[in-house]
C-alpha positions in Angstrom: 41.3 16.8 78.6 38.8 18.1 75.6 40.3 19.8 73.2 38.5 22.8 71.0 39.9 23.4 68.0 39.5 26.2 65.4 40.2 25.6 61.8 40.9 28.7 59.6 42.4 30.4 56.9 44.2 34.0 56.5 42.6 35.1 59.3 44.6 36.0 62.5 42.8 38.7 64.6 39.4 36.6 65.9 41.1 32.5 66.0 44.5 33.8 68.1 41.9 35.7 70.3 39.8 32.7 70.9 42.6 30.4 71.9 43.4 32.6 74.3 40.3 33.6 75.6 40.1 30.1 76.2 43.3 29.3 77.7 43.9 31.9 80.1 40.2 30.9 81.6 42.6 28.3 83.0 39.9 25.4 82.7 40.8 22.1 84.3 39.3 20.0 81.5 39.4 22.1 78.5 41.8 23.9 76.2 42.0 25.7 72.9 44.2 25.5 70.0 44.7 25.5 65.9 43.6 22.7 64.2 46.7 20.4 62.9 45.5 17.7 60.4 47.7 15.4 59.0 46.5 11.8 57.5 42.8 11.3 57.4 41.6 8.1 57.3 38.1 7.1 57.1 36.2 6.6 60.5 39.0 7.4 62.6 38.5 10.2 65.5 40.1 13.5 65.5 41.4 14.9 69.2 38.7 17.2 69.3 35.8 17.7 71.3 35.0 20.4 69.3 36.1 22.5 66.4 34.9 26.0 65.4 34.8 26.1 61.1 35.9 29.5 60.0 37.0 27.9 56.6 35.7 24.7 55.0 33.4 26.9 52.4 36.9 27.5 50.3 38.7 24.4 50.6 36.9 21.4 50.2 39.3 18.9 51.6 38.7 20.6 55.0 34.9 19.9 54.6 35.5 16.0 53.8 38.0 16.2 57.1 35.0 17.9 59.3 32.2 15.7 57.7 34.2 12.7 59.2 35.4 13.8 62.5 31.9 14.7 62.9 31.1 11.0 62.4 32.9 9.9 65.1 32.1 12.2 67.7 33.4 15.8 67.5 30.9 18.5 67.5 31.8 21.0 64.7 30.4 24.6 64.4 28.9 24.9 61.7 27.6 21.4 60.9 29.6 20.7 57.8 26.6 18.5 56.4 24.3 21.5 56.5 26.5 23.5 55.3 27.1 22.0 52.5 23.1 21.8 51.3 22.3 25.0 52.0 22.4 27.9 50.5 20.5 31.4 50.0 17.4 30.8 47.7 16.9 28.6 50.0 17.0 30.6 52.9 14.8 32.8 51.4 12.0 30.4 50.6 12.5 28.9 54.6 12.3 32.7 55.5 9.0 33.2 53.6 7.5 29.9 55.8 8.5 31.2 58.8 7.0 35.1 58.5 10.3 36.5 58.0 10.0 39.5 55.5 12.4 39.5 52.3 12.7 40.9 49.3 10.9 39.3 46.3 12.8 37.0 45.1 13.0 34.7 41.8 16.1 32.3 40.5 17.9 31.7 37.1 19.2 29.0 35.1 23.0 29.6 34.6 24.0 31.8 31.3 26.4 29.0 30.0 25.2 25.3 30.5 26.6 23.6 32.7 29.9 20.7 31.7 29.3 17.4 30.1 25.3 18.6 29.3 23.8 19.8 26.1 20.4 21.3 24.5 18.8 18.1 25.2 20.0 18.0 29.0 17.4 21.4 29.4 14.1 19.8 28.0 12.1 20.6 30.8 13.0 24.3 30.8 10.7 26.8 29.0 13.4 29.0 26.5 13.1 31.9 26.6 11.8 32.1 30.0 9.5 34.7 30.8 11.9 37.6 31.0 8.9 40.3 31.1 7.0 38.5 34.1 10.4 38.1 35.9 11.6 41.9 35.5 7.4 42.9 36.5 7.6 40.9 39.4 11.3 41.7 40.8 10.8 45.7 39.7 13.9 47.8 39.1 16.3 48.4 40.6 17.2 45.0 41.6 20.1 43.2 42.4 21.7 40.0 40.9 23.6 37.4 43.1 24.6 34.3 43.3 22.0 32.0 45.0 25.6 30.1 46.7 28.5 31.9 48.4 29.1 34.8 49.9 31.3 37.7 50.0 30.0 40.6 47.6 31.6 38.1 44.7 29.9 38.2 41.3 27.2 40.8 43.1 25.3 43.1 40.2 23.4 46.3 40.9 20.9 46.4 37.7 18.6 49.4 36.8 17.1 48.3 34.0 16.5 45.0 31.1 19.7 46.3 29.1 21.7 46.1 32.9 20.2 42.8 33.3 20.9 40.7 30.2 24.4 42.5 30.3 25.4 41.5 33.3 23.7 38.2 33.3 25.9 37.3 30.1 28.8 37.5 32.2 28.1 34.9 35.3 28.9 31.5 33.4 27.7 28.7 34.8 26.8 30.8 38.1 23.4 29.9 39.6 22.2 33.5 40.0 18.9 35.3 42.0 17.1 38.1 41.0 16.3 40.2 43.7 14.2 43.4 44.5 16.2 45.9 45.9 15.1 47.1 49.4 15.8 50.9 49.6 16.5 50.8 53.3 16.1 53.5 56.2 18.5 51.4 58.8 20.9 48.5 58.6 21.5 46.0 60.7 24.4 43.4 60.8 23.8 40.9 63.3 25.6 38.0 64.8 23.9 35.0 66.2 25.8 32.6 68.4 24.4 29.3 69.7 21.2 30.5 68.5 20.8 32.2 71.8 23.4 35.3 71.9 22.1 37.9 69.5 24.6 41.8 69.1 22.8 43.6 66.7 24.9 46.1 64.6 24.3 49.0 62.8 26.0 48.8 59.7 26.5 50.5 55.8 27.2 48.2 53.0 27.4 50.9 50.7 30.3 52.5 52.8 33.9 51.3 52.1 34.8 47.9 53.8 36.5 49.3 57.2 34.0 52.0 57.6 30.2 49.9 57.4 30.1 49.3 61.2 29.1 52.9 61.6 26.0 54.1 63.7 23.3 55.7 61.9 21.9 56.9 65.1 19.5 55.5 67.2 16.9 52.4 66.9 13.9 52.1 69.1 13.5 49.5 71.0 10.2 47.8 69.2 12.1 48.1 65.9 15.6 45.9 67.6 13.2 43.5 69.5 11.8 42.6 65.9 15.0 42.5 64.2 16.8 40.2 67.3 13.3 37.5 66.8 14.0 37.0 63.2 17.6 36.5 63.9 16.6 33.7 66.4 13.4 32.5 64.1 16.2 32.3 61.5 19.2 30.9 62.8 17.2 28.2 64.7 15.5 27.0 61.7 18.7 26.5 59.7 20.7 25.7 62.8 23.6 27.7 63.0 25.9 27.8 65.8 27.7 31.0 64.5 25.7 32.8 62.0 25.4 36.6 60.6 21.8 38.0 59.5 21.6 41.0 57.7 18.0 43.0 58.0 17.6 46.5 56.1 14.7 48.0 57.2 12.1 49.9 54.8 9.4 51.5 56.4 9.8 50.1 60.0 9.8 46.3 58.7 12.9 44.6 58.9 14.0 42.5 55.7 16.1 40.1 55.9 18.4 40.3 53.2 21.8 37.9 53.8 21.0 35.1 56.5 23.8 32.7 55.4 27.2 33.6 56.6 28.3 30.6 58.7 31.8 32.2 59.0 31.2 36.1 59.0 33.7 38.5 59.4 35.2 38.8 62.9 38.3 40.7 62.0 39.2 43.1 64.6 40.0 46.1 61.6 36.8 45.7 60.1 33.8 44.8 62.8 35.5 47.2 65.4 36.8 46.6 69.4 33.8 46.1 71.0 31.8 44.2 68.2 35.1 41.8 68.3 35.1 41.6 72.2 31.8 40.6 72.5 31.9 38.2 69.6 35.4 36.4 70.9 33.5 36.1 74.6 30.3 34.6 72.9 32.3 32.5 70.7 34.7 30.9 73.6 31.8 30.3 75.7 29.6 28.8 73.3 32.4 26.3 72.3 33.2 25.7 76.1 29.8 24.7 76.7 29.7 22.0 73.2 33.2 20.7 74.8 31.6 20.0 78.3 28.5 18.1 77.0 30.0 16.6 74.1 30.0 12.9 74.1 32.5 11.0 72.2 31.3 8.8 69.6 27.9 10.1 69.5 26.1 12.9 67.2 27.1 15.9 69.0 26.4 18.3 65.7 23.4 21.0 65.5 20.4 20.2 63.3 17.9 23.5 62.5 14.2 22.8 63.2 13.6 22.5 59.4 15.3 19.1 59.7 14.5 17.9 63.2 10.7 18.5 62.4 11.2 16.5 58.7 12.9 13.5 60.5 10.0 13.7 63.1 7.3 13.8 60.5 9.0 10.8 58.6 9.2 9.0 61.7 5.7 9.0 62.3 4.4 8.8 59.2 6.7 5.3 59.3 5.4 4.3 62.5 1.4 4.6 61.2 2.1 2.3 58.2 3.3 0.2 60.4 1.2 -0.1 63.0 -2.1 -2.4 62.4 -5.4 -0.9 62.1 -8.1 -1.2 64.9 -9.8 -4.1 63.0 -6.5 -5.9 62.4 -5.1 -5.7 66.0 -9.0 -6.8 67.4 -8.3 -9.8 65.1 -5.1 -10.4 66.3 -6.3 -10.6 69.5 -9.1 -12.9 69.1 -6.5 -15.1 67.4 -4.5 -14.5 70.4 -1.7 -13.0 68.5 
């Protein structure tokens, strides 16, 4: 029997749904349940094929507990490693390699140095930067964020300098972007799953939380075909088994704006019936199909194209220095080596 297993916090409406999604398929092989961890001990197995991670981003014990049962065989969604070096300047820059629009973008040193450093930790940073180059470059409005996390948290809306410096006085030690701010026609919230299932939303954020998965009418066709290949150029890059992008579209091009929300909203109150339908089907099915080819013991995680191109790069690159040259294997022969 495989067990998938879904680890998560406050949440009730989406993980109750996916167990029994799951369980009432009536599987032979396969069931679904909570995750229940007790001891942790290094190396050892968990008794999951697979677990779904709707959590480990706030609690950073559950991220040591993934990284390890990942070790030994079970394939969690999102990869934990991943997850824990990425993050959304980032994204951006990967977006800009792969053709994906977004907004110009630049990031900041935190406002408050960060613990156990001093002046002479930041020798290699200009001070002041140049704060007239960045603001000519970004434009205003703009929008501050931090460049990790998620949420709306510690999110500024900046007109002008005086905004800026304000605002900026008041995020810590906060790695913060500066972003230009897309004034958008449409809005699209969409969620990837298995980098294959794309539902493409239309969505407010300036509306209040329970009411931004409203229609603003009609999309054509050309314009969702666009926004549904960046999602895929996106979340197969990174490697995402259960992603959200977010594209706001200005003048018929699709921006991508948030691309890193490895466990987005699936509440039943806020995404809506049918948005949560289709995301608990796609969800169950996805981890159904990670149960019945996972192979215990092995690396059963995901791994983005970013990194399965480096590793194949370095691999090669390894194997040419190793590898004699023409004149050197010609005298090896004659030598009869």
């Amino acid at each position: 029997m495989k067990k998938i297993g879904i680890l998560h916090g406050m949440e009730r409406s989406f993980p109750e749904a996916f167990v029994e999604y799951i369980n009432k398929m009536g599987l032979r092989n396969i069931k679904a349940e909570p995750v229940m961890i007790d001891m942790v001990s290094q190396a050892e197995p968990t008794d999951y094929a697979v677990i779904i991670d709707r959590i480990s981003q706030d609690v950073p014990f559950y991220r040591a507990y993934l990284k390890n049962a990942a070790i030994s065989g079970t394939a969690v969604l999102n990869n934990p490693f991943w997850w824990s070096a990425d993050e959304k300047f980032f994204n951006n820059a990967l977006a800009v390699k792969l053709g994906v629009p977004v907004p110009k973008t630049v990031i900041l040193p935190s406002h408050e140095r960060p613990i156990d450093t001093s002046d002479s930790s930041f020798s290699n940073l200009k001070f002041p930067l140049s704060w007239e180059k960045i603001f000519k470059h970004i434009g205003w409005p703009a929008y501050m964020k931090p460049h990790a996390g998620g949420g709306w948290k510690s999110v500024y809306k900046l007109n002008n300098q005086d905004d800026f410096f304000k605002s900026y006085s008041e995020t810590a030690q906060l790695v913060m972007m500066l972003q230009e701010e897309i004034i958008f026609d449409d809005y699209f919230r969409c969620y990837c799953l298995g980098r294959k299932d794309v539902r493409i939303m239309q969505y407010e954020p300036r509306n209040p939380h329970h009411l931004r998965y409203q229609s603003n009418g009609p999309a054509s066709e050309k314009l969702l075909k666009k926004v549904h290949g960046y999602v895929l150029d996106l979340c197969n890059a990174l490697g995402y088994d259960f992603n959200t992008v977010e594209m706001a579209v200005r003048g018929g091009v699709p921006y991508a704006i948030d691309f890193c929300n490895p466990a987005p909203d699936a509440d039943i109150n806020s995404v809506g019936q049918e948005n949560f339908d289709w995301v608990v089907e796609h969800a169950a099915k996805m981890a159904i199909e990670r149960a019945q080819s996972q192979k215990p013991g092995k690396d059963n995680l995901t791994w983005g194209t970013f990194v399965k191109e480096a590793a194949i790069n370095f691999e090669n690159s390894t194997a040419k220095q190793k590898a004699p040259a023409k004149s050197e294997r010609r005298e090896n022969a004659k030598k009869g080596k």
